[in-house]
Steps between C-alpha positions, in 0.01 A plus 500: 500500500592873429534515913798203531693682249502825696574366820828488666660182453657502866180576656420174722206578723191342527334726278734491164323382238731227503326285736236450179814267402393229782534192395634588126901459584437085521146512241796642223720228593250214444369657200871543357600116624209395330481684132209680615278175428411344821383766706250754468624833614273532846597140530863558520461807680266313775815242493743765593193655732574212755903499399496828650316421785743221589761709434373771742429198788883377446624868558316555807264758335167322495335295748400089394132607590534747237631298256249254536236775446689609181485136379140482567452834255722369263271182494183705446592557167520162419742211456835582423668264182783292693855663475664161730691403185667861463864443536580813790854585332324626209231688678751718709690522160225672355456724815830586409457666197174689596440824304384702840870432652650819641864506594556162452224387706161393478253697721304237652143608606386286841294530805558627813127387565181495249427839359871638600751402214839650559783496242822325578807499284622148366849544680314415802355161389761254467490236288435185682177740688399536117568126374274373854206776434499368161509134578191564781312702286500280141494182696 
């Protein structure tokens, strides 16, 4: 939208129009791992909805209640298409080369608690934290 290209990129509060990004950074990767055939777009989005939220749970950010609660929304919509077989290595190699990266970095959008996203730069989420939020989430 006109509004995400006149934003700062370094803003990172919980009002950036950023946090519209939820669940995109791992719903790109799937699509990209998978030609853009397998997945519709919400689909992979709702996929990296509940990577996020593991992701958030594993840094401390987000309370297991609440990510049970985000599961349950995700569900709402409707089954999710399996993503088990998805080998992990290429999924956080196609995080890697996500278009939104600034610095370097991806700008991961997570919860602090349902309805308060916060932005947190990719330098602090190591790799074995992403690999495991992955592995819980797709499994």
């Amino acid at each position: 939208m006109a509004g995400d290209e006149r934003e700062d990129i370094t803003r990172r509060d919980h009002r950036s129009r950023r946090i519209l990004n939820f669940g995109h950074t791992i719903g790109h990767a799937l699509e990209a791992v998978t030609n853009y055939r397998r997945f519709r777009h919400g689909e992979a989005v709702g996929h990296g909805t509940l990577v996020a939220g593991h992701l958030s749970k594993n840094l401390g950010l987000l309370e297991s209640s609440e990510l049970e609660l985000l599961s349950q929304a995700v569900s709402l919509c409707g089954p999710l298409p399996s993503a088990r077989d998805l080998d992990e290595g290429q999924v956080i190699g196609a995080i890697q080369r996500d278009k939104k990266r600034t610095a370097g970095q991806v700008q991961w959008v997570l919860l602090e608690r349902i309805g308060r996203p916060r932005i947190v730069d990719g330098k602090e989420v190591s790799a074995s934290l992403l690999r495991k939020s992955v592995r819980e989430a797709l499994r």
